[in-house]
C-alpha positions as CSV (number, residue, x, y, z in Angstrom):
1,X,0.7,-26.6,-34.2
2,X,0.4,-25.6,-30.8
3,X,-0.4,-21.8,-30.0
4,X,2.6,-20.4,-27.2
5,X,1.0,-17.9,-24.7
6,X,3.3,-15.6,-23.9
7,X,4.5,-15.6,-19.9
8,X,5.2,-12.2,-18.0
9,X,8.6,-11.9,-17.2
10,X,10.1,-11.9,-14.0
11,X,10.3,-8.0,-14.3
12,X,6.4,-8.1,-15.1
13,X,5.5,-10.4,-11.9
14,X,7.6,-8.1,-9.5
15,X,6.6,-4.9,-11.0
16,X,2.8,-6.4,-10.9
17,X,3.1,-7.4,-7.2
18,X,4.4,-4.1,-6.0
19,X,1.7,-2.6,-7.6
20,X,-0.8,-4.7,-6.3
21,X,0.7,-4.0,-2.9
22,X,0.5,0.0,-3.4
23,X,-3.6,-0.5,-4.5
24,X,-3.9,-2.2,-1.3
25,X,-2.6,0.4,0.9
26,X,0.1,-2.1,1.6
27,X,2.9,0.6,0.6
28,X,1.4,3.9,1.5
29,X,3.4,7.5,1.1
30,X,5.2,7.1,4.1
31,X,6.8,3.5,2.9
32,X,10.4,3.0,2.0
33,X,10.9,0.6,-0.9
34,X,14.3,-0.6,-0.6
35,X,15.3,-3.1,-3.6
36,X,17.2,-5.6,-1.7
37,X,14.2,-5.3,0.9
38,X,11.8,-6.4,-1.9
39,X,14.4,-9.5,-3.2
40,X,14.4,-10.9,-0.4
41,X,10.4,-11.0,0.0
42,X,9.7,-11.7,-3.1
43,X,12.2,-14.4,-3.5
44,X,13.9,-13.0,-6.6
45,X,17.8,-11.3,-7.1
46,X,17.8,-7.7,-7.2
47,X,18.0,-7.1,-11.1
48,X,14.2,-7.6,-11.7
49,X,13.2,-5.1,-8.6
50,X,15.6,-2.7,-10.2
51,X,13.9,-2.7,-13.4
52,X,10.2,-2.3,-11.9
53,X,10.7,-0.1,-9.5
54,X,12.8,2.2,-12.1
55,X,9.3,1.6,-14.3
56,X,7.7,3.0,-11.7
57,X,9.0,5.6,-10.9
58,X,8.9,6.5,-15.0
59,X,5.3,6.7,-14.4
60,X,5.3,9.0,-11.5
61,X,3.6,6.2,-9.4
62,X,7.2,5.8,-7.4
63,X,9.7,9.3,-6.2
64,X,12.8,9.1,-4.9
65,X,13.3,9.1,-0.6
66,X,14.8,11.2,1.4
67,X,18.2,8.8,1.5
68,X,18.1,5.8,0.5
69,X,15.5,3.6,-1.5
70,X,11.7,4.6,-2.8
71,X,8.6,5.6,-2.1
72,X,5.3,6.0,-3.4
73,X,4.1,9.2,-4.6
74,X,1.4,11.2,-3.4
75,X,-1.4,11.4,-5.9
76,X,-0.9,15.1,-7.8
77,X,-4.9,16.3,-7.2
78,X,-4.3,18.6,-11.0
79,X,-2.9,15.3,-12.7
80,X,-5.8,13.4,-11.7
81,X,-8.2,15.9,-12.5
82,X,-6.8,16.4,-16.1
83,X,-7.0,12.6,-16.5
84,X,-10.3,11.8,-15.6
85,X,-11.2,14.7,-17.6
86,X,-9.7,12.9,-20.8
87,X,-11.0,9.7,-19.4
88,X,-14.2,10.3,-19.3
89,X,-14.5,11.8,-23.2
90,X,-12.7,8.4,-24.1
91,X,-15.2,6.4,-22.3
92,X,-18.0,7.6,-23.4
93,X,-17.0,7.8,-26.8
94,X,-16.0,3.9,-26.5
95,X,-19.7,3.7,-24.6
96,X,-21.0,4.8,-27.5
97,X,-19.6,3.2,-30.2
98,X,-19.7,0.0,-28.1
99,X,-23.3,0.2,-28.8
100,X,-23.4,0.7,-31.9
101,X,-21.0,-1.3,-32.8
102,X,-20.8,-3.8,-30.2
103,X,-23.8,-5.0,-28.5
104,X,-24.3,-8.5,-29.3
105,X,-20.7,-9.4,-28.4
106,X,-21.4,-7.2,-25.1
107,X,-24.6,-9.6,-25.0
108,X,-22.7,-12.7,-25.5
109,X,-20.0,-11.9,-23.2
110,X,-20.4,-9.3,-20.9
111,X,-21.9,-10.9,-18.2
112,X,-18.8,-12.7,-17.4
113,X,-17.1,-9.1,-16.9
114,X,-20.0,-8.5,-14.3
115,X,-19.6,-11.8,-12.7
116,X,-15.9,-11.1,-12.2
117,X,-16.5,-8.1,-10.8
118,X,-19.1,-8.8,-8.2
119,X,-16.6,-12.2,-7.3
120,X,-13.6,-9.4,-6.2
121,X,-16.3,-7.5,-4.5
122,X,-16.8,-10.3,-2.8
123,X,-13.2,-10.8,-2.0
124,X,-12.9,-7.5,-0.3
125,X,-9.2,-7.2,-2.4
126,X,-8.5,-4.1,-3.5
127,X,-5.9,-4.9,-6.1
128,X,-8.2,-7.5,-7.0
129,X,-11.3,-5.2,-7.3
130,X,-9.2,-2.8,-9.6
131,X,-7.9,-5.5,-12.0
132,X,-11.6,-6.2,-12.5
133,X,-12.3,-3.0,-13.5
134,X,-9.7,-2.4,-15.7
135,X,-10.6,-5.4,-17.5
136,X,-14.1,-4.6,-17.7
137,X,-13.3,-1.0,-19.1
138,X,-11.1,-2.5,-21.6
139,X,-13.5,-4.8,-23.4
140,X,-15.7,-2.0,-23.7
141,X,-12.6,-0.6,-25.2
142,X,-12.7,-3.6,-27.8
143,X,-16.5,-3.4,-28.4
144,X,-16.0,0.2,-29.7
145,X,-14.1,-1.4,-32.5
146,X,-11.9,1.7,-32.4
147,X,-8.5,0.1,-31.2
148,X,-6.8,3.9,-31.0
149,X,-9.3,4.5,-27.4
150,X,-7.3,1.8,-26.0
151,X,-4.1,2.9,-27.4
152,X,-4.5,6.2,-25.6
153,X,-5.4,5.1,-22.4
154,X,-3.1,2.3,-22.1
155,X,-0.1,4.2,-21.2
156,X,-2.0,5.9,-18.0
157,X,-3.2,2.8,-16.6
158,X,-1.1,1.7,-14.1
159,X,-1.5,5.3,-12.8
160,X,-5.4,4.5,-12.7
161,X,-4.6,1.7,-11.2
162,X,-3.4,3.4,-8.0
163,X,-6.0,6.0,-8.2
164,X,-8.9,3.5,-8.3
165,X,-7.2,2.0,-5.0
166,X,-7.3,5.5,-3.4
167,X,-11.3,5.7,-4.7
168,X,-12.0,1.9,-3.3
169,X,-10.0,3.0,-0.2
170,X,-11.6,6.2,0.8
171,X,-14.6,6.8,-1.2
172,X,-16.6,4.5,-3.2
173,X,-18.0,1.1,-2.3
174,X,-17.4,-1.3,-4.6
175,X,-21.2,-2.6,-5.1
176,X,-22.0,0.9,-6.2
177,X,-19.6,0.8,-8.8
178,X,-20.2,-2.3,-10.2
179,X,-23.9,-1.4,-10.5
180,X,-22.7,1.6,-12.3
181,X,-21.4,-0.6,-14.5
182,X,-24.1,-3.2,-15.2
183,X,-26.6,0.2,-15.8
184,X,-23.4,0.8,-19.2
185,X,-23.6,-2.9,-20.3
186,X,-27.0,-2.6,-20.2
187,X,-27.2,0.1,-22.1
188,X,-24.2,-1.0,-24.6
189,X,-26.4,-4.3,-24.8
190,X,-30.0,-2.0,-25.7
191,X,-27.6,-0.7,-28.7
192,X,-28.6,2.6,-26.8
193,X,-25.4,4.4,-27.7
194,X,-26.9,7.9,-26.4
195,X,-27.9,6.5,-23.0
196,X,-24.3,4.2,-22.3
197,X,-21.9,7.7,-23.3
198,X,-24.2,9.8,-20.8
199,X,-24.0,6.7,-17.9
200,X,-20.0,5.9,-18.8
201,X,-19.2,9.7,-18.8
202,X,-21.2,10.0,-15.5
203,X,-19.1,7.3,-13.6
204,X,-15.9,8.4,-14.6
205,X,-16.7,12.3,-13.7
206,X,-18.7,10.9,-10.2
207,X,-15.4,8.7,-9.2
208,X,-13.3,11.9,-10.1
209,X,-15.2,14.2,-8.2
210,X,-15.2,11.5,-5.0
211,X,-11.5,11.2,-5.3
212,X,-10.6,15.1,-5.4
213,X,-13.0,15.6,-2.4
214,X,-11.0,13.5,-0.5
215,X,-7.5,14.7,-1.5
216,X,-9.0,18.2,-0.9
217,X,-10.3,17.3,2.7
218,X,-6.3,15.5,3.2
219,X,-4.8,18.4,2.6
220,X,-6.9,20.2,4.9
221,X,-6.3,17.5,8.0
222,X,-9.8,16.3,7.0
223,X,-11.1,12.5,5.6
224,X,-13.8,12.0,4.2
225,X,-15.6,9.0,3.1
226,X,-18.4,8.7,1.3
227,X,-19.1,4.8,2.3
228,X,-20.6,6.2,5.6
């Protein structure tokens, strides 16, 4: 019997392509996203744009414009923080058991993860760069054999999502951070369970503190960016 994959919806593709757009600086704070404006690029009726942009805005990543349509929220600098400070106890603590738990799968397949990553560094897309990441985070999430990490951080990542695109916009360069994580495979591969919780904890609080700095400096008239 033939195994059926299921397909995103149309809702899915539209929702995934306006996010994709925001990472990329495409849609910045100043945009208005207008839902018979996005139909008619995207090729699709109105219905689906409705429902992801309404999804959206659920997850704080969208606010409502002065008159008429969307537009995309300005990171909150105290929601971030209090993210990334639950992120990086979750991290480490799927780090950790990765190792333990995990480290011949992470030795059998997590070199693919790396290669992805350093093909969308490559790329020089930012939307592509942070789907990379996310998927390397989450099959550390599936070596720590503890399916509850993912479960918790599932609901916050399309936020993440637009945060990393701040990060890969204005702070970090993205060979730094896929070094970062080649140092936690490593480490998840050793079976070093001490070592990949310090160096996962590490990245998440380093990429926190990069991104604050710079929302810090905005809201002083200031940017600053760490990639010079």
């Amino acid at each position: 019997m033939q195994i059926i994959t299921p397909q995103p919806s149309l809702v899915d593709q539209v929702y995934e392509a306006i996010l994709s757009e925001i990472m990329d600086g495409k849609f910045g704070p100043d945009a208005r996203l207008v839902q018979e404006e996005l139909a008619e690029a995207f090729g699709v009726s109105r219905q689906p744009v409705q429902q992801a942009l309404l999804l959206l805005r659920s997850q704080g990543i969208l606010t409502q414009a002065p008159g008429r349509g969307l537009m995309v929220s300005a990171l909150d600098a105290q929601r971030v923080r209090d993210l990334y400070e639950v992120r990086s106890v979750l991290d480490g603590l799927a780090s950790a058991k990765a190792a333990e738990r995990g480290s011949a799968l992470a030795r059998a397949e997590g070199a693919r993860y790396i290669e992805l990553g350093e093909a969308a560094v490559e790329s020089k897309s930012i939307a592509q760069l942070v789907n990379a990441d996310m998927n390397f985070h989450f099959f550390i999430y599936r070596l720590s054999g503890n399916v509850r990490i993912a479960e918790t951080c599932s609901p916050h990542w399309s936020y993440f999502r637009c945060v990393m695109g701040e990060v890969l916009l204005h702070g970090e360069t993205p060979a730094d951070i896929w070094g970062q994580h080649k140092l936690i495979l490593d480490a998840i591969v050793d079976g070093d369970a001490v070592r990949a919780e310090q160096l996962s904890r590490h990245h998440i609080s380093h990429a926190s503190s990069t991104l604050n700095l710079n929302l810090s400096a905005r809201a002083g008239g200031v940017m600053v960016n760490e990639k010079n």
